[in-house]
C-alpha positions as CSV (number, residue, x, y, z in Angstrom):
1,X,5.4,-18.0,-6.6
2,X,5.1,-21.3,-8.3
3,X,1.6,-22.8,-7.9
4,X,0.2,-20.3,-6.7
5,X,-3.1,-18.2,-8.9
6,X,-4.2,-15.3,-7.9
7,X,-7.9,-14.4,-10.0
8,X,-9.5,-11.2,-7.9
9,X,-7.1,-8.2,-8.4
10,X,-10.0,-5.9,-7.8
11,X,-13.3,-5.4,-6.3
12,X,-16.9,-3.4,-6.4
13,X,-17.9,-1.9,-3.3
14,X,-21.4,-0.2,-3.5
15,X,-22.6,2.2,-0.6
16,X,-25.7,4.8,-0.7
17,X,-25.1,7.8,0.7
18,X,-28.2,9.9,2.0
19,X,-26.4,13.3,1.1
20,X,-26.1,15.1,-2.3
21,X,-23.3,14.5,-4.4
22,X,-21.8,17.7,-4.3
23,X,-21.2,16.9,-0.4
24,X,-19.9,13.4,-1.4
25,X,-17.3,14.8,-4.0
26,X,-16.4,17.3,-1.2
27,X,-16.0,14.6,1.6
28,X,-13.3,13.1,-1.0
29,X,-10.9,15.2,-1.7
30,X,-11.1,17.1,1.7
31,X,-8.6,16.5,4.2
32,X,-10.4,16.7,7.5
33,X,-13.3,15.2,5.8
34,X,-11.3,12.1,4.5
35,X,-10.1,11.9,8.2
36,X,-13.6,11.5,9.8
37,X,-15.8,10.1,7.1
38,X,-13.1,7.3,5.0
39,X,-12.1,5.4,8.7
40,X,-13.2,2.1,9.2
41,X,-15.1,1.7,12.5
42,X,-12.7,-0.1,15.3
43,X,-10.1,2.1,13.8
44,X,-8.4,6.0,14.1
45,X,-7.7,8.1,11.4
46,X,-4.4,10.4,10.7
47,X,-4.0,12.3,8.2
48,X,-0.1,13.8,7.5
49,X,-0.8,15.5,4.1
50,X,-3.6,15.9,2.4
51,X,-3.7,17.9,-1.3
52,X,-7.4,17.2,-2.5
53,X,-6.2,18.6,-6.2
54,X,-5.5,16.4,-9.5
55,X,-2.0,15.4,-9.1
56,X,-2.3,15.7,-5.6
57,X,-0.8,13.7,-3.1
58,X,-2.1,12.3,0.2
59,X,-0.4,10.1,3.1
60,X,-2.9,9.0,5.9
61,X,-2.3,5.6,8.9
62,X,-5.5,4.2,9.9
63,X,-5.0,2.4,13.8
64,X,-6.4,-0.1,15.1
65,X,-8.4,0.8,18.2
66,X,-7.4,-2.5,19.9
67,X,-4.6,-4.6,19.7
68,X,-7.0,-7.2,17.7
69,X,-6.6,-5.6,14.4
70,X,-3.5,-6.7,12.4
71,X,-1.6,-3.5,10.4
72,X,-0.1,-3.7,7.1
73,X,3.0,-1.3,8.3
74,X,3.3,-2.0,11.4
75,X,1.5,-3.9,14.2
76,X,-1.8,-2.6,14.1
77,X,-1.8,0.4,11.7
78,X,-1.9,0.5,8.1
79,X,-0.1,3.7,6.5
80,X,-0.6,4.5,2.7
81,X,0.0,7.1,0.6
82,X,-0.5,8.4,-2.8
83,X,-2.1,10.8,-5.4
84,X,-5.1,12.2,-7.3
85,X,-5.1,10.9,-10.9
86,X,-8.5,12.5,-12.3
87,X,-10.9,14.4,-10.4
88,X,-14.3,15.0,-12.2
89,X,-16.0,17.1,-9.5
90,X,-19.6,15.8,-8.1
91,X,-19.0,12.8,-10.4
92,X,-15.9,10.7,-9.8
93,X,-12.5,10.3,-8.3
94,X,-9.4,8.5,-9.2
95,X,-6.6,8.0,-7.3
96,X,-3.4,5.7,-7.0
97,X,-2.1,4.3,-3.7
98,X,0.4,1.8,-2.1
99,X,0.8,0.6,1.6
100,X,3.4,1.4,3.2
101,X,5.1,-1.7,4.3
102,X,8.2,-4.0,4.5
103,X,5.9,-7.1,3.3
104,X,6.3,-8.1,-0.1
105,X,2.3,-9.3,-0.4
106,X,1.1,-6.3,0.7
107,X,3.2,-4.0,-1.5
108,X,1.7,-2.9,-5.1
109,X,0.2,0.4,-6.4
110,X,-3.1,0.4,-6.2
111,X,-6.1,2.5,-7.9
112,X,-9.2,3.3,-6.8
113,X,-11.9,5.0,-8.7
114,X,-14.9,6.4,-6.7
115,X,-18.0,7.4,-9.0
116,X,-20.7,9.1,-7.9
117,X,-24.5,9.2,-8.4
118,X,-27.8,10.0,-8.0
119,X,-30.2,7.6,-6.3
120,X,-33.4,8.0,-4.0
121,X,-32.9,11.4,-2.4
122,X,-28.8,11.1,-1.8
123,X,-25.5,9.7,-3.4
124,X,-24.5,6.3,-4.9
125,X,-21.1,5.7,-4.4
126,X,-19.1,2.8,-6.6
127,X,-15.8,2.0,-5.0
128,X,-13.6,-0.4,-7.6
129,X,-10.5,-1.4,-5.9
130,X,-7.7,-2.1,-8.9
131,X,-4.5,-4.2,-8.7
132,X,-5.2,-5.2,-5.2
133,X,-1.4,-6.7,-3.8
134,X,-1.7,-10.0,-3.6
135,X,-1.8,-10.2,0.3
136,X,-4.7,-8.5,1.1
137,X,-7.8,-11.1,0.7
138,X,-10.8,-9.2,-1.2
139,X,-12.8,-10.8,1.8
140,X,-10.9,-7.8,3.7
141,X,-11.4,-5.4,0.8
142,X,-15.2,-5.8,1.1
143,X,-15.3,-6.2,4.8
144,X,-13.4,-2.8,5.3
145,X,-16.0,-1.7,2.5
146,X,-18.6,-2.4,4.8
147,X,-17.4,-0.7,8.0
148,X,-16.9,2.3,5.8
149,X,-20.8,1.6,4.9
150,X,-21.2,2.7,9.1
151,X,-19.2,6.3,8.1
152,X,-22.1,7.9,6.3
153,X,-23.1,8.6,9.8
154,X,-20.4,10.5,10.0
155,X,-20.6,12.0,6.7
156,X,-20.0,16.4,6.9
157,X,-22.8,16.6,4.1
């Protein structure tokens, strides 16, 4: 689009963790795991495949819980899928993903790189966020980032 700069393509998300990083590394690349610990709060997760391998692939929706949330794919869910490019277990994962949607500025693969480590009695986790689309704001990035700061709660460790 003419006139138009986009500068953040990615973003740093930080989170501590107060479980090991063996149960970290677990809670990423397992499905049922992925399904209750990587939801935002305010919204549902579904999981419709789920290979936690290198080369894997995964498709998951994430719904609203009220009709205030705006989806990506469709009114209020966002549905994405993807795959496992490099999984270095209890240390890091890398994955590719896109949304699934008919919106142009929301469309672009995506990687994500979660590294793992040790800190004060649990897990450090660094989320970067690559070649965000150019429709989703990083405010949103780090927002969603910091609902998904509420999951360790929920965390299987």
């Amino acid at each position: 689009m003419p006139g138009k700069i986009r500068l953040v393509t990615s973003t740093r998300l930080s989170q501590h963790v107060n479980a090991p990083r063996e149960s970290v590394y677990r809670a990423l690349v397992d499905a049922r795991a992925v399904a209750i610990w990587m939801v935002p709060s305010g919204m549902t997760s579904h999981v419709h495949a789920f290979e936690g391998r290198e080369g894997g692939s995964f498709h998951i929706s994430l719904t609203y819980d009220t009709s205030n949330g705006t989806g990506k794919t469709n009114a209020h869910t966002d549905t994405y899928h993807g795959h496992f490019v490099k999984l270095v277990p209890n240390e890091q994962v890398v994955e590719v993903m896109e949304f699934e949607t008919a919106d142009a500025e929301m469309r672009g693969v995506m990687t994500v790189t979660f590294t793992l480590s040790d800190a004060d009695g649990g897990t450090d986790v660094l989320g970067v966020h690559d070649n965000l689309p150019p429709g989703v704001a990083s405010a949103d990035n780090h927002n969603r980032g910091a609902r998904n700061a509420n999951c360790q709660e929920r965390h299987p460790g």
